[in-house]
LUMPA-303904 format. One record per residue (C-alpha): residue number from 1; residue in one letter; x, z, y. Coordinates in Angstrom, 1 decimal. Each point is the difference from the previous one (the first is absolute). Last residue first. Layout:
% residues N
[NUM, 'a', [X, Z, Y]] ...
***
This chain:
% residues 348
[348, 'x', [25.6, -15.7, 10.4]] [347, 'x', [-3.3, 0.2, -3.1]] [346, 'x', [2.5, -0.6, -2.4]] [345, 'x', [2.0, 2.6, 0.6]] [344, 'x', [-3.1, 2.5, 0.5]] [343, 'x', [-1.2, -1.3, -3.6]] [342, 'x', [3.1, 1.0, -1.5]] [341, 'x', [-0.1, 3.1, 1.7]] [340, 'x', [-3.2, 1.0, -1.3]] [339, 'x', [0.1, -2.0, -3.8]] [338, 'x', [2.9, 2.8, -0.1]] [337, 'x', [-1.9, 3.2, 1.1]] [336, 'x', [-2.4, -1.5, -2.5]] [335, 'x', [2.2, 0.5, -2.5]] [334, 'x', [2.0, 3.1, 0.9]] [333, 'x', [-3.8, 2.1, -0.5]] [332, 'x', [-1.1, -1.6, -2.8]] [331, 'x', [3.8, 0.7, -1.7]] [330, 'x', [0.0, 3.2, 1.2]] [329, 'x', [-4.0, 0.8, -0.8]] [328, 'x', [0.9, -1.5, -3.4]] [327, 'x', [3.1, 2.8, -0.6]] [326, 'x', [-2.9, 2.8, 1.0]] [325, 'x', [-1.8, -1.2, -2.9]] [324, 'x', [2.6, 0.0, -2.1]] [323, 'x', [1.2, 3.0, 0.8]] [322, 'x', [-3.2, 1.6, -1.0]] [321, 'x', [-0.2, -2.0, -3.6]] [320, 'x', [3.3, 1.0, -0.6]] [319, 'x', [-1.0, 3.4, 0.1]] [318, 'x', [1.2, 2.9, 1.9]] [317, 'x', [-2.6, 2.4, 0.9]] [316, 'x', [0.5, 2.2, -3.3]] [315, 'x', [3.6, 0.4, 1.3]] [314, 'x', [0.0, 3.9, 1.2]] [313, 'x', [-3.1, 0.8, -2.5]] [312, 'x', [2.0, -0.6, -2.7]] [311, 'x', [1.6, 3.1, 0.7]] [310, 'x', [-2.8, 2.2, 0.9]] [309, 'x', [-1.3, -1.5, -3.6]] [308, 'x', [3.2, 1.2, -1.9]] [307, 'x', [0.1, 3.7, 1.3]] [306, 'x', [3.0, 1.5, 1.0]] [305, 'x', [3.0, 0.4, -2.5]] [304, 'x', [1.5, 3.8, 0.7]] [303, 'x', [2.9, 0.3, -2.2]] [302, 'x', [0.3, -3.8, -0.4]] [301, 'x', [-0.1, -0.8, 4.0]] [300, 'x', [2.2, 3.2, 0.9]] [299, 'x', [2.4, -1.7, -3.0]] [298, 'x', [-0.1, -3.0, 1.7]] [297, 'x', [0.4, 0.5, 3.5]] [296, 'x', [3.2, 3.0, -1.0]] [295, 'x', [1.7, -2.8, -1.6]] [294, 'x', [-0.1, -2.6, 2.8]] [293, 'x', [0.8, 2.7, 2.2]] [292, 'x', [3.5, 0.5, -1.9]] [291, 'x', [0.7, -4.0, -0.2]] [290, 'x', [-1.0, -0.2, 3.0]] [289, 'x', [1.9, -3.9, 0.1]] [288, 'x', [-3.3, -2.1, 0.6]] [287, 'x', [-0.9, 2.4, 3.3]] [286, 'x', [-3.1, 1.5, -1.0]] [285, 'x', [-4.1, -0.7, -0.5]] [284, 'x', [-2.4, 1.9, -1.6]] [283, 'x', [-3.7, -1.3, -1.4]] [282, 'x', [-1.9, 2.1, -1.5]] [281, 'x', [-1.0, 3.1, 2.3]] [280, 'x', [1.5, -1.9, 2.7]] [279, 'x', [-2.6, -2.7, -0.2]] [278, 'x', [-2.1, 1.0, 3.7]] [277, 'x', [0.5, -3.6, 1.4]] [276, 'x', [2.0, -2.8, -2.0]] [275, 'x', [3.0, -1.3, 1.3]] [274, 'x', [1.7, -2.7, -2.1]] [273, 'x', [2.3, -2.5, 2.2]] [272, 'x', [3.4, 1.8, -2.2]] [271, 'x', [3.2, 2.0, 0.8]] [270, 'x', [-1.5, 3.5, -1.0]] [269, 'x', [0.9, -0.9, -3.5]] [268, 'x', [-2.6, 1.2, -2.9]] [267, 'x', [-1.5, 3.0, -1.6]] [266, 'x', [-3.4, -0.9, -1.5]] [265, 'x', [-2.8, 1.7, -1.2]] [264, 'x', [-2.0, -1.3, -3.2]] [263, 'x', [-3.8, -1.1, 0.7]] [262, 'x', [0.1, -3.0, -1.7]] [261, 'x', [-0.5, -1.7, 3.5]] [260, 'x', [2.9, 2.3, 1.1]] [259, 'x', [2.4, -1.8, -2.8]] [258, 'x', [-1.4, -3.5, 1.6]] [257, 'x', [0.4, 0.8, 3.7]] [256, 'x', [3.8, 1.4, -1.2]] [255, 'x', [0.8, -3.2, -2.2]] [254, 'x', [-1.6, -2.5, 2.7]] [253, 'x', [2.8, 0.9, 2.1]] [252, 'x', [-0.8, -0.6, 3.9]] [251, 'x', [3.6, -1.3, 1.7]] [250, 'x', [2.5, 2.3, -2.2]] [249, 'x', [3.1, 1.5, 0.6]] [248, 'x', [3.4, 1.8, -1.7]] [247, 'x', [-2.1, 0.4, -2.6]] [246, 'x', [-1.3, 3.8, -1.1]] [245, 'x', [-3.2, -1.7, -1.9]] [244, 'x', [-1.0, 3.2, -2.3]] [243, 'x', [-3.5, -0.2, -1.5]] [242, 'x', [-1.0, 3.4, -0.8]] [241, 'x', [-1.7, 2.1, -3.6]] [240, 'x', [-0.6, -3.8, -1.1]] [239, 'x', [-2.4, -0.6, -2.7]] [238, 'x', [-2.4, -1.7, 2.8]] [237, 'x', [3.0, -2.1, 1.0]] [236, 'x', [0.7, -1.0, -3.7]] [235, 'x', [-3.2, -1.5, -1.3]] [234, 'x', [-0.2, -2.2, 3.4]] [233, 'x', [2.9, -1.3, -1.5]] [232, 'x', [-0.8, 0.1, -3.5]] [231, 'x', [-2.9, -1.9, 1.3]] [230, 'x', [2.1, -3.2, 0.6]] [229, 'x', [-1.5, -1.5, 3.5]] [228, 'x', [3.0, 0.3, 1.6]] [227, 'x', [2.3, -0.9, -2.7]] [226, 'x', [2.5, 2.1, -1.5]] [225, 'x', [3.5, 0.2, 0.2]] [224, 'x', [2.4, 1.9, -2.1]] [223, 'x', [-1.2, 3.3, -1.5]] [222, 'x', [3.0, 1.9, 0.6]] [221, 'x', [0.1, 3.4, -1.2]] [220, 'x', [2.4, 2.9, 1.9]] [219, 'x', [0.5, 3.5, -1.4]] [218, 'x', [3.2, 0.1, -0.4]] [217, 'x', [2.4, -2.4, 1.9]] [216, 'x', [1.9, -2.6, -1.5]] [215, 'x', [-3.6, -1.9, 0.6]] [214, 'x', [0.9, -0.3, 3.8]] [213, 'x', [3.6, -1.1, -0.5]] [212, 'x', [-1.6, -3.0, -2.5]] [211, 'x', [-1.8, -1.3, 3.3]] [210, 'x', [2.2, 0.3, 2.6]] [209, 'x', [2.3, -2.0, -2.6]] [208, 'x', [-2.8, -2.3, -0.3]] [207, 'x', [-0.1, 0.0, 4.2]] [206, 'x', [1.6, -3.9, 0.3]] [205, 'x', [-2.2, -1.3, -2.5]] [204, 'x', [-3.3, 1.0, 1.4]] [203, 'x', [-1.8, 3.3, -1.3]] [202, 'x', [-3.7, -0.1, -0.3]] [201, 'x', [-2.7, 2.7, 0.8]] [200, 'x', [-0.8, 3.0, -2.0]] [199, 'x', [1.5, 3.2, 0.1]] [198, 'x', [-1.0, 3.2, -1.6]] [197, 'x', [1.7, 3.5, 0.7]] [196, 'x', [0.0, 3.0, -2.4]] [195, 'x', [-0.2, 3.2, 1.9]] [194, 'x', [2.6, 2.9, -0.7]] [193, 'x', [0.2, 0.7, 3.0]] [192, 'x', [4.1, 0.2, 0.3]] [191, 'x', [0.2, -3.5, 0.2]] [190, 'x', [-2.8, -0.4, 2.1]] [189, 'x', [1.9, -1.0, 3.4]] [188, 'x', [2.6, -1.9, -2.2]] [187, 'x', [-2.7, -2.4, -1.9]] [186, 'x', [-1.8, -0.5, 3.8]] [185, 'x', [3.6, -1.4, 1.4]] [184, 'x', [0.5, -1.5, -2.6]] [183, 'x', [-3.2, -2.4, 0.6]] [182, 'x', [0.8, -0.7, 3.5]] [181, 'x', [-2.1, -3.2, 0.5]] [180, 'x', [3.2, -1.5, 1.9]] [179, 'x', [2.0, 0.9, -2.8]] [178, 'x', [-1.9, -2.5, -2.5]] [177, 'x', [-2.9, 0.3, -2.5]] [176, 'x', [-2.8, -1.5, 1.8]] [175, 'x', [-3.0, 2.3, 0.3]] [174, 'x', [-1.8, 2.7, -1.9]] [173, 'x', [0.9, 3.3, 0.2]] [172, 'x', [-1.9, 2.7, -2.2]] [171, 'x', [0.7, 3.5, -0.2]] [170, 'x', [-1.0, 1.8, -3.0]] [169, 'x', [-2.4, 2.8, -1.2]] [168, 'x', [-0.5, 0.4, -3.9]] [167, 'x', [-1.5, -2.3, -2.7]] [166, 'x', [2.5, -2.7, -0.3]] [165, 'x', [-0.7, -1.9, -3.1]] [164, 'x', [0.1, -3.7, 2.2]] [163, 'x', [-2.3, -2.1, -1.3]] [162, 'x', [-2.7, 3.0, -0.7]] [161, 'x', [0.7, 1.6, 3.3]] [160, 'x', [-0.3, -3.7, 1.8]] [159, 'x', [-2.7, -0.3, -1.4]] [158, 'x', [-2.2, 3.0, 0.3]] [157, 'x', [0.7, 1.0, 3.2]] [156, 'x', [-2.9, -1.9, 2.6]] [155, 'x', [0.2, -2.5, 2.6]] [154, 'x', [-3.1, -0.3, 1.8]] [153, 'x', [1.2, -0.4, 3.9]] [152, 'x', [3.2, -2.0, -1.8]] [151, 'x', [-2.5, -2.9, -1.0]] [150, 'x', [-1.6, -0.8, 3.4]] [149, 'x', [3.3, -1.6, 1.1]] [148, 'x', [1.0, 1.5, 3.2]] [147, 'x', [0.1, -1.8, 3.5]] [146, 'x', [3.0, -0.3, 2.3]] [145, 'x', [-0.3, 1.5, 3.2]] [144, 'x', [-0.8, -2.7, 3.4]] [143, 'x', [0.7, 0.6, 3.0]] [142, 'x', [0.5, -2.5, 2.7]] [141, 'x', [3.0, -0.8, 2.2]] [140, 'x', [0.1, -3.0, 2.6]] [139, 'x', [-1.4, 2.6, 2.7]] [138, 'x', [3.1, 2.1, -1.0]] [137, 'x', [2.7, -2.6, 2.1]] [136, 'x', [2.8, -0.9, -2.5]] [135, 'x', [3.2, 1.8, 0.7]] [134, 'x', [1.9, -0.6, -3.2]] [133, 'x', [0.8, 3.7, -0.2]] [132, 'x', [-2.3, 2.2, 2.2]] [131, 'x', [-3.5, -2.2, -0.8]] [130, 'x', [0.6, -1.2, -3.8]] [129, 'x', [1.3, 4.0, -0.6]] [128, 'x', [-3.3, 0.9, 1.6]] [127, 'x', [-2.2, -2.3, -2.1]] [126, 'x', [1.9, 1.1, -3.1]] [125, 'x', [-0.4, 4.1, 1.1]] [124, 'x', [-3.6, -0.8, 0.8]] [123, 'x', [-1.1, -1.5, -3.4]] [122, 'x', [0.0, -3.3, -1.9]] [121, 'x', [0.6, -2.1, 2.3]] [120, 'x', [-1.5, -3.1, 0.7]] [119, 'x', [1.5, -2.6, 2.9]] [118, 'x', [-1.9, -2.7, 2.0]] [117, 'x', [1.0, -3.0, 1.1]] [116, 'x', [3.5, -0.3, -1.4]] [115, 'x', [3.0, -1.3, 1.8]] [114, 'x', [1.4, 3.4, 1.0]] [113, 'x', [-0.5, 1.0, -3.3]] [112, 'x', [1.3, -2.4, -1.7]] [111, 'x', [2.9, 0.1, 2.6]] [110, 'x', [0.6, 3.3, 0.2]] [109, 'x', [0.7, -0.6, -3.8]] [108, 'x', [2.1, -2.1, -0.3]] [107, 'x', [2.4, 1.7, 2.6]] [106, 'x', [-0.2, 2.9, -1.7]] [105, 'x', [0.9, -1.9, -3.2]] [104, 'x', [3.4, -1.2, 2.0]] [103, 'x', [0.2, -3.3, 0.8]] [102, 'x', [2.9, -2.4, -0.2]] [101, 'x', [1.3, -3.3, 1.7]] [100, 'x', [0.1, 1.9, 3.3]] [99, 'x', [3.6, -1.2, 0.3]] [98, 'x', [0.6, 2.0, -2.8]] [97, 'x', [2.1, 3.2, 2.2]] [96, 'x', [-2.9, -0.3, 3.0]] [95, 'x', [-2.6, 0.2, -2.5]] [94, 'x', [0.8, 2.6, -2.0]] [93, 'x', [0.8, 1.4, 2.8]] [92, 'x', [-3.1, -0.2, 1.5]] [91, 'x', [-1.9, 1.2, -3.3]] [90, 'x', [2.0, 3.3, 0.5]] [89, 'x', [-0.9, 0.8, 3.1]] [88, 'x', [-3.6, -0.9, -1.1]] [87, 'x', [0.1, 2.1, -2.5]] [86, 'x', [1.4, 3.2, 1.8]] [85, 'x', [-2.5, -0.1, 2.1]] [84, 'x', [-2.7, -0.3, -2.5]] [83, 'x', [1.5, 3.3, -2.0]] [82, 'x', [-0.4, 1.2, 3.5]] [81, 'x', [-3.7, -1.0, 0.4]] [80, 'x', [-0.5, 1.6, -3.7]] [79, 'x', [-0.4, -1.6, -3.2]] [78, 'x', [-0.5, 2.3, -2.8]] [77, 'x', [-4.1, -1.3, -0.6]] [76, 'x', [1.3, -2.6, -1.9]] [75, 'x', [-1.4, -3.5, 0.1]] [74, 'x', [-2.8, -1.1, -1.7]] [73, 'x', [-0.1, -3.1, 2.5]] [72, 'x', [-3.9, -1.0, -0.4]] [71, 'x', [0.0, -3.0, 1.9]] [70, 'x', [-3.6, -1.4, 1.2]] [69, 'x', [1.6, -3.9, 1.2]] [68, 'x', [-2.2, -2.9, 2.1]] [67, 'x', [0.7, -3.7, -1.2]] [66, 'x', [1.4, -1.8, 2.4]] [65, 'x', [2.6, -2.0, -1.8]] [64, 'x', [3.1, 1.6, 2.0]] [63, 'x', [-1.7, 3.3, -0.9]] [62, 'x', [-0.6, -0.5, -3.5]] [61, 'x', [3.6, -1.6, -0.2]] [60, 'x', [1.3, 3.2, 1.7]] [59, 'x', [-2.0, 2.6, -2.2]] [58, 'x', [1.1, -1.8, -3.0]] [57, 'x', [3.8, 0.3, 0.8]] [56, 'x', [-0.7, 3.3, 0.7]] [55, 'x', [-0.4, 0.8, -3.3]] [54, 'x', [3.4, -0.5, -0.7]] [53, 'x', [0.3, 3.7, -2.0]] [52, 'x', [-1.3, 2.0, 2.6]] [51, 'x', [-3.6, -0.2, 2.0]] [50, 'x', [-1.9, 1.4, -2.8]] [49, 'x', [-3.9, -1.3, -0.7]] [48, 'x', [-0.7, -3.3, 1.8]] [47, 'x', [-3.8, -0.8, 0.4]] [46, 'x', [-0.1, -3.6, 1.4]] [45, 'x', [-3.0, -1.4, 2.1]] [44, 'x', [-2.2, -2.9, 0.0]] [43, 'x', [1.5, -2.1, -2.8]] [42, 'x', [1.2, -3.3, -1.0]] [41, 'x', [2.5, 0.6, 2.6]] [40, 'x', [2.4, 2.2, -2.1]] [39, 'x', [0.7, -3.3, -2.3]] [38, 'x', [-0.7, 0.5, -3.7]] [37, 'x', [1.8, -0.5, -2.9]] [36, 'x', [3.7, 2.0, 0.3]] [35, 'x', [-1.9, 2.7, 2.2]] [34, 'x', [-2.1, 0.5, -2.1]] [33, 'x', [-2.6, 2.5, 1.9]] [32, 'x', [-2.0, 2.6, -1.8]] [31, 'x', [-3.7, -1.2, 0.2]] [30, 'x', [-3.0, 2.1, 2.8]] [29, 'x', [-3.2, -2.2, 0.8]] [28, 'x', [-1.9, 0.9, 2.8]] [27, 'x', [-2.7, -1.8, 1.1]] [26, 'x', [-2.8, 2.9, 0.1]] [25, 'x', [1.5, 3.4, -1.0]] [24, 'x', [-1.4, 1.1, -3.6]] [23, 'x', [2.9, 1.7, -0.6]] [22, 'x', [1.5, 0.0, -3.4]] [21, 'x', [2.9, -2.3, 0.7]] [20, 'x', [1.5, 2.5, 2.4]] [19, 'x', [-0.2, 2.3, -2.5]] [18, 'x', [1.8, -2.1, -2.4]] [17, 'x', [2.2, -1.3, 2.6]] [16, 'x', [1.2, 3.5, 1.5]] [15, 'x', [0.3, 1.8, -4.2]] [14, 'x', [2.7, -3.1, -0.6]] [13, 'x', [1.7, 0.7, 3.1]] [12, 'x', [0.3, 3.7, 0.0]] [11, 'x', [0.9, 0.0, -3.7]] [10, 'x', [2.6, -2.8, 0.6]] [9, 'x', [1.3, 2.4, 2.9]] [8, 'x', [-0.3, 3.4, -2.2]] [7, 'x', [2.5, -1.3, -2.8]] [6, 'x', [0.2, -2.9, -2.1]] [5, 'x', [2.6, -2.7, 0.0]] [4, 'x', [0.2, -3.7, -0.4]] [3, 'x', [-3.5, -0.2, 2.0]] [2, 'x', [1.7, -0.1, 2.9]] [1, 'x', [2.7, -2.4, -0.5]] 
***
């Protein structure tokens, strides 16, 4: 089902094995699993990216085959140790009231994680929220960021102002259109701005009506969804006066990295794994219901824009390239740790 969709995971996956695939690194060959076509154990180790949505069905079979697991969960960076108290309170009821004939998703997914070799997250809130709420021990945890698509970094205005006719400031959002992503909440806290507000990103069945209650409102153009590697896309961040992500949570959103790699500021949800030293000159974080500060952010970042390379130059050291590297060291490293202990068992 993964590829049904598109959104920052597919991006995150698609972007890993091409980079991965560029390394020159002797032996290894990187291929998207089948899972329908090919057996787990054909291969040395399994890269699972999310640990919801029955994926921990794959890390078991990996794990009762013997092949090694690198899980990136992706989970959000909201979870706190009581939030994981309350979970597993919850999850034994479950299971005391089914006869322990149903799971909860926590459950799930403490136990890809748990089951998993090593764990990537994507920055320290994630790896913390992995540590306090699902209690999995931090020397499993590595760090990894997401890389940016070299494209963005040299985005320019022209298009998108051509495509579009809008030749003033604006505030950009670009995500899925849904309540969770919070888009009326960014239309009300400009409403009396004046600022015309652009949103692109696909709306699913059940949120049309989200949808069509968004575009009642003046000021507000949809562009629908646009591919990643669409340069009206890229087009649009640099023509952005702000990004605006004010969801109620993000793991590392390749939106905001993106917009600052065109060099546009970014006001964004303070429940999210990004943490980037020194970028509070263009990058402000808030509670995802501010609607008042989320306001003030905006227009202190349009009345007083700072400069576009000190803002690129807060991501410039995230490229896919770079992660990937680092993500072969993992793998390198969890492999031979491995052939070690296999070796050891076969040795008593």
């Amino acid at each position: 089902m993964l590829f049904q969709r598109e959104g920052g995971l597919q991006v995150q996956v698609r972007s890993t094995v091409c980079a991965l695939q560029e390394q020159s690194a002797p032996g290894l060959e990187v291929v998207l699993v089948d899972a329908n076509r090919q057996r787990l154990d054909q291969f040395d180790l399994i890269h699972v990216f999310s640990a919801i949505n029955g994926n921990h069905r794959l890390v078991e079979l990996a794990s009762d085959l013997g092949v090694p697991v690198v899980l990136s969960p992706v989970l959000s960076p909201g979870w706190g140790r009581l939030d994981g108290i309350r979970a597993r309170l919850a999850d034994s009821l479950t299971g005391r009231l089914t006869g322990w004939n149903v799971q909860t998703s926590y459950a799930q997914t403490k136990r890809a994680l748990q089951l998993a070799q090593m764990v990537i997250a994507l920055g320290a809130a994630e790896r913390d929220a992995i540590v306090s709420a699902f209690q999995i021990p931090e020397g499993n945890i590595r760090m990894l960021p997401n890389g940016i698509s070299p494209h963005f970094f040299g985005a320019r205005q022209e298009e998108f102002r051509r495509c579009t006719g809008l030749a003033g400031p604006f505030v950009l959002m670009v995500g899925a259109i849904s309540p969770y992503k919070n888009q009326l909440g960014l239309v009300r806290a400009l409403a009396q701005t004046g600022l015309p507000v652009v949103l692109i990103g696909r709306a699913q069945r059940q949120h049309q009506g989200y949808l069509q209650q968004l575009l009642a409102l003046p000021r507000v153009r949809w562009l629908g969804q646009l591919e990643h590697d669409d340069p009206l896309l890229a087009s649009a961040y640099a023509s952005a006066s702000v990004l605006a992500l004010p969801s109620h949570g993000e793991v590392f959103p390749l939106s905001v990295v993106e917009a600052l790699a065109a060099g546009t500021p970014v006001v964004m949800t303070d429940e999210s794994a990004l943490s980037l030293p020194n970028s509070n000159f263009a990058l402000k974080q808030l509670h995802w219901d501010d609607e008042a500060g989320l306001r003030r952010a905006i227009l202190d970042l349009i009345a007083d824009p700072p400069e576009r390379v000190l803002v690129r130059g807060l991501v410039e050291r995230f490229s896919w390239q770079r992660v990937a590297e680092q993500m072969v060291a993992c793998y390198t490293e969890l492999f031979h740790r491995t052939r070690r202990a296999q070796e050891a068992c076969r040795a008593v």
